[in-house]
N, C-alpha and C positions, 0 to 999 in steps of 0.2 A: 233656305229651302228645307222643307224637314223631309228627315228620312228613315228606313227603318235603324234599331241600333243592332237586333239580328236579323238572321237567315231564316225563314220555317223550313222546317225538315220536311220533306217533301219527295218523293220517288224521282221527278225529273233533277231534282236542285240535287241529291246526292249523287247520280251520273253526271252531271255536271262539273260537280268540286272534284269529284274522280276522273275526269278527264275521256267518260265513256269507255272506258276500260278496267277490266276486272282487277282485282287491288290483290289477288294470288300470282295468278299465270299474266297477267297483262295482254289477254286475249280480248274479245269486244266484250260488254257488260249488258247480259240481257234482266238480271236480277237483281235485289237488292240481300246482303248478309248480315246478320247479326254475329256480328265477331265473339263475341261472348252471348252465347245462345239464348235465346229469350226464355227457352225451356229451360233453364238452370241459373233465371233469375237475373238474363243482363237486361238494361232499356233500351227502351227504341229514340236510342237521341246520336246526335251529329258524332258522338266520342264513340260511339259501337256500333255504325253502320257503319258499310261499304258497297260498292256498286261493284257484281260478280256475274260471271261467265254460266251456264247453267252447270254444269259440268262441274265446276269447284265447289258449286253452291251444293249441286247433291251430295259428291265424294263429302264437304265436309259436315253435313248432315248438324249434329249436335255437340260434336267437337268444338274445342277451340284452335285457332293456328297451332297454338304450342304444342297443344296433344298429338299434333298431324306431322310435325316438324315443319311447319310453314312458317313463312314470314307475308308480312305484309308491304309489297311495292314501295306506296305511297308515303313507310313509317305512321304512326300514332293518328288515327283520324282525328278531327275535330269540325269545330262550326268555321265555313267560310269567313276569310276577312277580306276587308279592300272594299274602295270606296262602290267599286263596278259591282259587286254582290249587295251593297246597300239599295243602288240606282234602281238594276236590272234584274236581282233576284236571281231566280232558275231560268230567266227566256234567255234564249239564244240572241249575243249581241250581233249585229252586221258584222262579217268576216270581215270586211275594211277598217273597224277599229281596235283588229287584234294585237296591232304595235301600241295602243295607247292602254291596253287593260291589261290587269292580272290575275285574267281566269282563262285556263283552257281553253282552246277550241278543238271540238271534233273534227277529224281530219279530212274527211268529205267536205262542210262545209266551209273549210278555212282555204281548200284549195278552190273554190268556186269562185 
């Protein structure tokens, strides 16, 4: 069966790998971050997003964590792996296959 060998970086797919939760405070994730500021020359790829809270997203503006003394939750982002990120991408799998996969579920629908 073929399938992808990445992830596209995508707004839903990096709330996602992030667990729906902000990668500073670990509050809910309503934005996405560029960890190393786009304005000072970082990319917009899986290694320098984050999925962030508005609030940390604003306080950190064009900063980097390190300049803020922040750390990042989740350690070193990167590109999704696991077969269930090849199959199912960014869609939300059925809560009833959350013992068989190794991606997050939001916590809403995991308890449904």
């Amino acid at each position: 069966m073929p399938y992808r060998t990445h992830v596209g970086l995508s707004r839903r797919a990096i709330f996602a790998r992030d667990g729906w939760r902000c990668a500073y405070c670990r509050g809910p994730a309503q934005t996405i971050d560029h960890v190393f500021p786009r304005s000072r020359g970082g990319m917009h790829a899986w290694e320098n997003v984050v999925a962030a809270c508005a609030k940390c997203n604003h306080t950190k503006g064009d900063k980097t964590p390190a300049e803020l003394g922040w750390r990042l939750h989740g350690g070193v982002p990167a590109a999704p792996k696991g077969q269930a990120w090849r199959v199912l991408g960014h869609r939300l799998p059925d809560p009833r296959w959350a013992d068989w996969l190794d991606i997050p579920m939001p916590e809403a629908e995991a308890a449904a």
